[in-house]
N, CA, C and O atoms as a GROMACS GRO file, in nm:
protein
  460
    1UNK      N    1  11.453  15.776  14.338
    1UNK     CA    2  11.458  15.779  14.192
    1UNK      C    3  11.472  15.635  14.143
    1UNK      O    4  11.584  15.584  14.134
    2UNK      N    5  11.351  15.561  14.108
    2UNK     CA    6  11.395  15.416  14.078
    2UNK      C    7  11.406  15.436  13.929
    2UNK      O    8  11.364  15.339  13.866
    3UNK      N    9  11.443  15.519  13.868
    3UNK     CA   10  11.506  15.510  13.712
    3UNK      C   11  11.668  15.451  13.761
    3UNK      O   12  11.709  15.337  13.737
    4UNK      N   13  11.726  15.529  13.816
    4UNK     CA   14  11.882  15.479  13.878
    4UNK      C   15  11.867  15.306  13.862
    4UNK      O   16  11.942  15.253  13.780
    5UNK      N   17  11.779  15.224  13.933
    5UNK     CA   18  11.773  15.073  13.973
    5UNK      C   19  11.702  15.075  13.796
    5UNK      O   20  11.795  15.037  13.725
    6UNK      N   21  11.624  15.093  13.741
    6UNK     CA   22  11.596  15.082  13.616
    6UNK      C   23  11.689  15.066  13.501
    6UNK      O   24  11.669  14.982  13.413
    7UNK      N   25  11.812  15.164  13.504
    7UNK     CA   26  11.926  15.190  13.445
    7UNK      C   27  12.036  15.093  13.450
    7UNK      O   28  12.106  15.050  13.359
    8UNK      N   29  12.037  15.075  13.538
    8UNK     CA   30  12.099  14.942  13.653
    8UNK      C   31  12.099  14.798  13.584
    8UNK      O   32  12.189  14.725  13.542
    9UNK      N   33  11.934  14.787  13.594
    9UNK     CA   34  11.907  14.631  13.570
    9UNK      C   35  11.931  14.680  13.369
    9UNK      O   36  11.982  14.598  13.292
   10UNK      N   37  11.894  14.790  13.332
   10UNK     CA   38  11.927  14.772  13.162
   10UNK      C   39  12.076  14.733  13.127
   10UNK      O   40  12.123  14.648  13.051
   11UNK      N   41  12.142  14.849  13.229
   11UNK     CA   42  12.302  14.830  13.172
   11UNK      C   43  12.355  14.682  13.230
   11UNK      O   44  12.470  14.650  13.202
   12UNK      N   45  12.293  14.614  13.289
   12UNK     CA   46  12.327  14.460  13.341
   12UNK      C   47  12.278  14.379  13.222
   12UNK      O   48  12.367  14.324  13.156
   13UNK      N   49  12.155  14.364  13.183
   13UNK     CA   50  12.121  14.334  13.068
   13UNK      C   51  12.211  14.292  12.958
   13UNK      O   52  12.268  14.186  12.933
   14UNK      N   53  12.207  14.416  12.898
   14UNK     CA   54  12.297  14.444  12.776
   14UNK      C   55  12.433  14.381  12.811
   14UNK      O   56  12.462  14.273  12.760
   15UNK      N   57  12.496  14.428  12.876
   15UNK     CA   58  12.614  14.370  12.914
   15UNK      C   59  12.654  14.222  12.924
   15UNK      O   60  12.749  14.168  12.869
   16UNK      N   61  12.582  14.180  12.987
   16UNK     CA   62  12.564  14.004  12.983
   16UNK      C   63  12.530  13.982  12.834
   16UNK      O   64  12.567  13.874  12.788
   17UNK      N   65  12.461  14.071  12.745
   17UNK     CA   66  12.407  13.990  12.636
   17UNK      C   67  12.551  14.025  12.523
   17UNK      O   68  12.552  13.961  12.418
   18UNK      N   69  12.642  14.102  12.542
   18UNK     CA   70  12.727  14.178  12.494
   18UNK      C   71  12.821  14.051  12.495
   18UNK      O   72  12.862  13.995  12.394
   19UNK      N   73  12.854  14.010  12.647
   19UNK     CA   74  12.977  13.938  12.684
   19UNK      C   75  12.924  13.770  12.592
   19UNK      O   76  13.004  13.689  12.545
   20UNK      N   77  12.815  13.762  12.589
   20UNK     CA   78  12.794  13.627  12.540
   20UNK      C   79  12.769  13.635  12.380
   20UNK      O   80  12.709  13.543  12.325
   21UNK      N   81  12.806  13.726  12.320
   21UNK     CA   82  12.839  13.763  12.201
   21UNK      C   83  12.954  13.802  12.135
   21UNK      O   84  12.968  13.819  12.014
   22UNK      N   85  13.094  13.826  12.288
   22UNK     CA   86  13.211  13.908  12.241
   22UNK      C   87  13.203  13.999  12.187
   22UNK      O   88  13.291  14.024  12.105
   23UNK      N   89  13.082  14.100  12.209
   23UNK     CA   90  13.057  14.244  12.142
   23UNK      C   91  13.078  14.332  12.266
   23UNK      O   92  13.076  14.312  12.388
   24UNK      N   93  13.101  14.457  12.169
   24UNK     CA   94  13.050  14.586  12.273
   24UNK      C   95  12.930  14.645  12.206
   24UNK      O   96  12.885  14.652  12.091
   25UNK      N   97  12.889  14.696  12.369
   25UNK     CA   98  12.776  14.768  12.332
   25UNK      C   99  12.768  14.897  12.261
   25UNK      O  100  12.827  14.978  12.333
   26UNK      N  101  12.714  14.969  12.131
   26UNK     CA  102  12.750  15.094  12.097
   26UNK      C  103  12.599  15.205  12.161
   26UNK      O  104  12.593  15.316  12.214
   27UNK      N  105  12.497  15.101  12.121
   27UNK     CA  106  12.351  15.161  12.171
   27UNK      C  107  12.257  15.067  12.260
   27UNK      O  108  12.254  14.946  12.240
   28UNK      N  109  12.196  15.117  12.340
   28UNK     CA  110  12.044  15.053  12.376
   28UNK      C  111  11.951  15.072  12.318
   28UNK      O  112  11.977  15.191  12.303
   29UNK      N  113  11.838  15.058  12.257
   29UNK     CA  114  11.694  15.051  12.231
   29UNK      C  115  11.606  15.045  12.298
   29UNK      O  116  11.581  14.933  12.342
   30UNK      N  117  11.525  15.145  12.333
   30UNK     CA  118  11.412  15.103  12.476
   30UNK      C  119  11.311  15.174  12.367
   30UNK      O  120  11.348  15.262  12.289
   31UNK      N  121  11.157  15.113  12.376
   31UNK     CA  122  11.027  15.161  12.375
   31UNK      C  123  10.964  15.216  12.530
   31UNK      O  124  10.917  15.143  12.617
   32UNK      N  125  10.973  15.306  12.534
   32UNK     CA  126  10.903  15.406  12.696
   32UNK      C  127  10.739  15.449  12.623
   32UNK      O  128  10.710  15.514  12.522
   33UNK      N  129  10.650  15.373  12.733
   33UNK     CA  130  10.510  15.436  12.764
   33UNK      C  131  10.510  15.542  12.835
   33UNK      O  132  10.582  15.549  12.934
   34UNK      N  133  10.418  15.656  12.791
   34UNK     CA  134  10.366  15.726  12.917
   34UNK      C  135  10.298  15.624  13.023
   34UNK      O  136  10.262  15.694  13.118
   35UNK      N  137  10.279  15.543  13.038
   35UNK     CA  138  10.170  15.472  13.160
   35UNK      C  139  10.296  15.422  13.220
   35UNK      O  140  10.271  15.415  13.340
   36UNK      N  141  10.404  15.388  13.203
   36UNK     CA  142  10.544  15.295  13.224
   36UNK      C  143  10.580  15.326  13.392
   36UNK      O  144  10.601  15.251  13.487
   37UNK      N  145  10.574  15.501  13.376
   37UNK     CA  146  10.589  15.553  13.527
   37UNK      C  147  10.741  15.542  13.550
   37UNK      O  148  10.794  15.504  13.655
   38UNK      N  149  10.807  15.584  13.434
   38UNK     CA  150  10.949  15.600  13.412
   38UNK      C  151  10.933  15.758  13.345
   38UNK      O  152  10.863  15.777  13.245
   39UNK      N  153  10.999  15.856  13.407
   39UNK     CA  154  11.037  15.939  13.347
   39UNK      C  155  11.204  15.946  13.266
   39UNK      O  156  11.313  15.914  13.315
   40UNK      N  157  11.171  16.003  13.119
   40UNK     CA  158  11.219  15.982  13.013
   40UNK      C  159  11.368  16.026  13.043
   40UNK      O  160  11.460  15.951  13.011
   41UNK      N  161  11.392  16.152  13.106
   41UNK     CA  162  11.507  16.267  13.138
   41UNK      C  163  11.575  16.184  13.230
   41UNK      O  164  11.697  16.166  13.227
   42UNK      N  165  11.472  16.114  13.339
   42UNK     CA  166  11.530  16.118  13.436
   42UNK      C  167  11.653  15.955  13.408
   42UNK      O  168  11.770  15.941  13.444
   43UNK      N  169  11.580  15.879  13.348
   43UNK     CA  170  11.627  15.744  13.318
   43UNK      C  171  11.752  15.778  13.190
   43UNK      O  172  11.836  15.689  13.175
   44UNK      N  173  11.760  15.872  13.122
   44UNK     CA  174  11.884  15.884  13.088
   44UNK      C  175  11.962  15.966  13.120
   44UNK      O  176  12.063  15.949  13.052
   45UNK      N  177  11.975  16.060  13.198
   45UNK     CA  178  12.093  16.078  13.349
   45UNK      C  179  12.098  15.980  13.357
   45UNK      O  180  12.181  15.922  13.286
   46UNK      N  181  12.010  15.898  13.453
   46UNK     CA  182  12.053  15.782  13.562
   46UNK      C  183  12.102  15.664  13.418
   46UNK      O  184  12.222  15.691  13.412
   47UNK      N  185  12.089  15.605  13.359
   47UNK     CA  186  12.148  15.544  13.235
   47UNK      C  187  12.326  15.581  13.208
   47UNK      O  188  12.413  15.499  13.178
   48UNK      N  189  12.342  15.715  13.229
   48UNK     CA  190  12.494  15.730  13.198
   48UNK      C  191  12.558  15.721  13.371
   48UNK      O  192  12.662  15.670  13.413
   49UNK      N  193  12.480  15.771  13.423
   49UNK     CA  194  12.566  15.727  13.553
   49UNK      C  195  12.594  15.558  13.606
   49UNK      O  196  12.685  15.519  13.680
   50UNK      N  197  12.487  15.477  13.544
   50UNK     CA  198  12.504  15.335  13.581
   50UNK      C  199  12.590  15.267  13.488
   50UNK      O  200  12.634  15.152  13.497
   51UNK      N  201  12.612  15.365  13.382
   51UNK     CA  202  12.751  15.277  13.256
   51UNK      C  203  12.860  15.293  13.298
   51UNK      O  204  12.952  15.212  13.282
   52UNK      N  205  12.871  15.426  13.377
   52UNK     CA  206  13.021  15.446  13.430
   52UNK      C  207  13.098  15.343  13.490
   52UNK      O  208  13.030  15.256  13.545
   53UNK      N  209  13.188  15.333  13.494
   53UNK     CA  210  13.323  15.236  13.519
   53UNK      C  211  13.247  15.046  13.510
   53UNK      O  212  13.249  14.945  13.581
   54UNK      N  213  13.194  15.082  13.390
   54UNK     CA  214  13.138  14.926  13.278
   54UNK      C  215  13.172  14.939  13.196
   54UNK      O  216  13.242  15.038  13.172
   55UNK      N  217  13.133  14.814  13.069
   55UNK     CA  218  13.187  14.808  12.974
   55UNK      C  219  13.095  14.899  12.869
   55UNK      O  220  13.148  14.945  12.768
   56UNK      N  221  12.949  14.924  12.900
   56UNK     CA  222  12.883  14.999  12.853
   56UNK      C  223  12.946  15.148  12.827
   56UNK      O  224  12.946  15.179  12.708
   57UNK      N  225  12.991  15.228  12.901
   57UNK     CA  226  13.043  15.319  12.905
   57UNK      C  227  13.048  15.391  12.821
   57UNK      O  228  13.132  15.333  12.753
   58UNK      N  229  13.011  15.524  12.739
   58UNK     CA  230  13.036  15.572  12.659
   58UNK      C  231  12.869  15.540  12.565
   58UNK      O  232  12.798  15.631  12.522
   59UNK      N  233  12.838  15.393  12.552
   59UNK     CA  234  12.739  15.351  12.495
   59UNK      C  235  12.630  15.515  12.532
   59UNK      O  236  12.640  15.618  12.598
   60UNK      N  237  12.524  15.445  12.430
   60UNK     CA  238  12.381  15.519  12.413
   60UNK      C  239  12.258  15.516  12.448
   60UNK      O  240  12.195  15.434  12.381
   61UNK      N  241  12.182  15.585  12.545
   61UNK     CA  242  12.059  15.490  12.535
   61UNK      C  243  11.966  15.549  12.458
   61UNK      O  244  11.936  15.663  12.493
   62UNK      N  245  11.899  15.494  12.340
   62UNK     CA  246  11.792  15.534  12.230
   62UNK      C  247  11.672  15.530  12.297
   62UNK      O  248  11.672  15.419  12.350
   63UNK      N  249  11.543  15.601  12.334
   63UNK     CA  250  11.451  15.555  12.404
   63UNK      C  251  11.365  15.630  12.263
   63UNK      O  252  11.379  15.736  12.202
   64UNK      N  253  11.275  15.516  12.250
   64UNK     CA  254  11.147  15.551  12.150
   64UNK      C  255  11.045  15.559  12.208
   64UNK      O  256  11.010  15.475  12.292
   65UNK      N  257  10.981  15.654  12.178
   65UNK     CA  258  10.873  15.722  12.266
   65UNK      C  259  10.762  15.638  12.186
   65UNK      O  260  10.751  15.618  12.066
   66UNK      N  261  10.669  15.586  12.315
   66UNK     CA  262  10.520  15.501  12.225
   66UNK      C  263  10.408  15.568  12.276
   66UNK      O  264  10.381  15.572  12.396
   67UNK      N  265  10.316  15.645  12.150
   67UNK     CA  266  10.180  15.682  12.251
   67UNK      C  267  10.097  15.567  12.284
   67UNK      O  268  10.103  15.445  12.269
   68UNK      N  269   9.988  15.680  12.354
   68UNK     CA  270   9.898  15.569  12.460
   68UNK      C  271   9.785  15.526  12.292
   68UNK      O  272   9.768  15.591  12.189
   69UNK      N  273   9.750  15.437  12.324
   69UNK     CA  274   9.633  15.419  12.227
   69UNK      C  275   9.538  15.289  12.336
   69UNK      O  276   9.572  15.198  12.412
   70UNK      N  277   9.433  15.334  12.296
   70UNK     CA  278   9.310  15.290  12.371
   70UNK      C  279   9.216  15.219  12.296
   70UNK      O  280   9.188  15.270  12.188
   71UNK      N  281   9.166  15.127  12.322
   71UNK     CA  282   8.986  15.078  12.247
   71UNK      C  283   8.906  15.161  12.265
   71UNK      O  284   8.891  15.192  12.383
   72UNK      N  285   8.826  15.228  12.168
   72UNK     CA  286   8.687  15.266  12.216
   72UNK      C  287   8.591  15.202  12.178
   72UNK      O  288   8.548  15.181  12.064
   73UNK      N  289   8.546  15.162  12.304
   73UNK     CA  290   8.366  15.094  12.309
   73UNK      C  291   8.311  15.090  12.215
   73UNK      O  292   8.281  14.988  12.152
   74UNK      N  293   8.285  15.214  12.185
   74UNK     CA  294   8.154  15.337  12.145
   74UNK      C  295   8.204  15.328  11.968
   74UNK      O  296   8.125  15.289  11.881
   75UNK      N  297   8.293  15.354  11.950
   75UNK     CA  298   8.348  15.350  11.781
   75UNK      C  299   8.394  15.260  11.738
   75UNK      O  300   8.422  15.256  11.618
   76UNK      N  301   8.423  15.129  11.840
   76UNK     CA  302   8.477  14.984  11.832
   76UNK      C  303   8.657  15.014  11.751
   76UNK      O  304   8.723  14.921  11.704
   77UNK      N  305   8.689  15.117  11.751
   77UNK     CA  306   8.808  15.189  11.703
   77UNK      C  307   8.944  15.150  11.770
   77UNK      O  308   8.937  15.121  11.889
   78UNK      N  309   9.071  15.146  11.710
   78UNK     CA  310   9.199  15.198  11.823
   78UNK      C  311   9.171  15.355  11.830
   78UNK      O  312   9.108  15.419  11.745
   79UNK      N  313   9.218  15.395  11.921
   79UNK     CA  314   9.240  15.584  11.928
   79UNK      C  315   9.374  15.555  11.997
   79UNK      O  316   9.409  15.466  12.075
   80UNK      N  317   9.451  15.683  11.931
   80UNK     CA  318   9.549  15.742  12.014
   80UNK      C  319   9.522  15.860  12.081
   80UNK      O  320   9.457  15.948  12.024
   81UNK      N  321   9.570  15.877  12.216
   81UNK     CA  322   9.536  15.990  12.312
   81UNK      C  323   9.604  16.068  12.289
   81UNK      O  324   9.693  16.040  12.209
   82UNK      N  325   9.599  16.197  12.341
   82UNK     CA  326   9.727  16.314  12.303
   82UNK      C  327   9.723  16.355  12.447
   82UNK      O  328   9.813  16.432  12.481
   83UNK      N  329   9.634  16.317  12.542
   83UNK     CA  330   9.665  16.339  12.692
   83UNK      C  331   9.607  16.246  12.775
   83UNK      O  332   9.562  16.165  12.694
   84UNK      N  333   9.573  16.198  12.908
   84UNK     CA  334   9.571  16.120  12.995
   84UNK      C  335   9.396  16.109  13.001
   84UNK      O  336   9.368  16.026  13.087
   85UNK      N  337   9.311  16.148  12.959
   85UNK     CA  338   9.190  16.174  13.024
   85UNK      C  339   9.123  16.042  12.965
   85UNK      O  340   9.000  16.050  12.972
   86UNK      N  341   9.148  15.975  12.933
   86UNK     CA  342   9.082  15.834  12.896
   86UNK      C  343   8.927  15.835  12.825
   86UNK      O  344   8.836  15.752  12.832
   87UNK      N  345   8.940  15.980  12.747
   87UNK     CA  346   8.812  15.963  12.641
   87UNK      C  347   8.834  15.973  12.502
   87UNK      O  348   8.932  16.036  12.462
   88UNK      N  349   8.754  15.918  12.420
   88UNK     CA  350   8.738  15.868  12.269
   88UNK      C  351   8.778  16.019  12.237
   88UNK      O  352   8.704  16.106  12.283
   89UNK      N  353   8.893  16.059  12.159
   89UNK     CA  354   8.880  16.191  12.094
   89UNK      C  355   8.754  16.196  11.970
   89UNK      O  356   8.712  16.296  11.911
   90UNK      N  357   8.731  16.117  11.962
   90UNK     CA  358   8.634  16.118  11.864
   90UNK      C  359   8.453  16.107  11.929
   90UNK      O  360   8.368  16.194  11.910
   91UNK      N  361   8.442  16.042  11.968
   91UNK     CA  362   8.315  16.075  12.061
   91UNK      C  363   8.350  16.099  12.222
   91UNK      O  364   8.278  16.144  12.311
   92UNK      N  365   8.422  16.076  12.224
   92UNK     CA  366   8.397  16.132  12.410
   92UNK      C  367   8.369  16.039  12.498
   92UNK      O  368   8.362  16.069  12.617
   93UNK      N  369   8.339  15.865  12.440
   93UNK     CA  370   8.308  15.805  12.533
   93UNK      C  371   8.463  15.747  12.611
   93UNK      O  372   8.573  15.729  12.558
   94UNK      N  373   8.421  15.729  12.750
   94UNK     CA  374   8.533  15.611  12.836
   94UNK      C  375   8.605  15.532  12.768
   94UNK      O  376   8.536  15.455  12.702
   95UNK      N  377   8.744  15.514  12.753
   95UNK     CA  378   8.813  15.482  12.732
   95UNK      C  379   8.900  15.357  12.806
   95UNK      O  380   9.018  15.341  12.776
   96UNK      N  381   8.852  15.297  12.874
   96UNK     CA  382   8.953  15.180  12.976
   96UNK      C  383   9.013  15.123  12.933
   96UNK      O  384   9.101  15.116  13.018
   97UNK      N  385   9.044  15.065  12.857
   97UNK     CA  386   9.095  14.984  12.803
   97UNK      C  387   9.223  15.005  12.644
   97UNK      O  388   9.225  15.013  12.522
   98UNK      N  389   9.330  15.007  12.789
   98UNK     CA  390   9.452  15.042  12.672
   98UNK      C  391   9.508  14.919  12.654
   98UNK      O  392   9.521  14.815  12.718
   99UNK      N  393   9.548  14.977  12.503
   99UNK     CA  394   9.595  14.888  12.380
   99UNK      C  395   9.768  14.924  12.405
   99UNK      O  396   9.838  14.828  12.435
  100UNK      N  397   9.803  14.997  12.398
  100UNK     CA  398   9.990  15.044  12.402
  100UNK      C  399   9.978  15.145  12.507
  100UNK      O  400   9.871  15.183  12.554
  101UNK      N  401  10.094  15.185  12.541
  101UNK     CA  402  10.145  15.318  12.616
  101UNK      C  403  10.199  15.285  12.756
  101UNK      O  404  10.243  15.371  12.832
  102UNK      N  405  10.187  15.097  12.796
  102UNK     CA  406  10.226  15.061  12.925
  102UNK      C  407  10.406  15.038  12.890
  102UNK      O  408  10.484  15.027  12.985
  103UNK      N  409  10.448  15.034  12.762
  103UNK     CA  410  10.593  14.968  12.770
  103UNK      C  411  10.725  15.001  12.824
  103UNK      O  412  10.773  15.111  12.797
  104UNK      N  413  10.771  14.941  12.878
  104UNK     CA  414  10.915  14.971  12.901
  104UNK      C  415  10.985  14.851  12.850
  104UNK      O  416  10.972  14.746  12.913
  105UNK      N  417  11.065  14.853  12.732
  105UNK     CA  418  11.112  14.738  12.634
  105UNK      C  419  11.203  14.773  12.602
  105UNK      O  420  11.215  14.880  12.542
  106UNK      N  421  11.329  14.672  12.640
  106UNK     CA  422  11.488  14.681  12.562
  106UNK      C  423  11.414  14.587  12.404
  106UNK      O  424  11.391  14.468  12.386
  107UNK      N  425  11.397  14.708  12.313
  107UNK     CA  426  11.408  14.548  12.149
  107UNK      C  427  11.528  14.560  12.079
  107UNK      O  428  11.526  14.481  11.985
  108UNK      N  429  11.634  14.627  12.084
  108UNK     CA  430  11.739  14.591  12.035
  108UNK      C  431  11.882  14.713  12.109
  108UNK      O  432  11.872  14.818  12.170
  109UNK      N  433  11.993  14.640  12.068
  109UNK     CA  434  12.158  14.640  12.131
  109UNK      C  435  12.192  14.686  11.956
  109UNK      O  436  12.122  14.654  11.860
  110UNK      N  437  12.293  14.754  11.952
  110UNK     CA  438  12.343  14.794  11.844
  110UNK      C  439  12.527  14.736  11.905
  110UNK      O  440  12.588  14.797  11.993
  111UNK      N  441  12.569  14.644  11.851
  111UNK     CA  442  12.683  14.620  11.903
  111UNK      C  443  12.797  14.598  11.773
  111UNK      O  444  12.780  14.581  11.653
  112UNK      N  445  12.891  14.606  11.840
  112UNK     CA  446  13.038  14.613  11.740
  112UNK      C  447  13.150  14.503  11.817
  112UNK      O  448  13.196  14.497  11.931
  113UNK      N  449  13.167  14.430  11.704
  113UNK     CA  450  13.280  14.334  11.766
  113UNK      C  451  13.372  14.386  11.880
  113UNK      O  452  13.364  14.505  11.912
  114UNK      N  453  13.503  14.265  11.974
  114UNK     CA  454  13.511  14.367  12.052
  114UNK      C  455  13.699  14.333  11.966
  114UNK      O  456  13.744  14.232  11.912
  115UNK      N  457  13.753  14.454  11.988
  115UNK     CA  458  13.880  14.429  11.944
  115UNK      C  459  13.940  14.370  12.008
  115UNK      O  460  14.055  14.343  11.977
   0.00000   0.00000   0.00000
């Protein structure tokens, strides 16, 4: 399960960015792709088990879901996909070339002074 080592290197993250702020952490912020090859469930289990006995602890992890969106060739268009098959919902042509849906991104810490 490399969400566990995923969870890991986030709650290390934050934490360092926490301590060099004198904050605590209240939330995480992650943008998750389907293409990321992180499952969503599984990385927040493994997220509360890697806060345990840290300062994170208790903290949140927010994960914002990003769809896939693609170039199409053929319509010179962005498209967003609603499933994996890498064709233009709109004409049907090949799709290679994705625009979003690879991310796995901490963009923001929601933190509170620390008492």
């Amino acid at each position: 399960m490399h969400e566990l080592s995923i969870a890991v290197s986030i709650v290390d993250i934050a934490e360092k960015e926490a301590a060099r702020r004198g904050a605590c952490v209240e939330a995480v912020h992650l943008r998750l792709g389907p293409l990321s090859g992180v499952v969503k469930e599984a990385l927040l289990s493994a997220y509360e088990m890697a806060c345990e006995n840290t300062p994170l602890a208790g903290s949140s992890l927010m994960v914002e879901d990003v769809p896939l969106v693609v170039y199409c060739p053929q319509c010179k268009q962005r498209r967003t996909l609603s499933s994996m098959n890498f064709l233009c919902p709109e004409c049907q042509t090949p799709t290679p070339e994705v625009l979003q849906g690879r991310e796995l991104e901490m963009f923001a810490l929601e933190l509170e002074d620390a008492a």
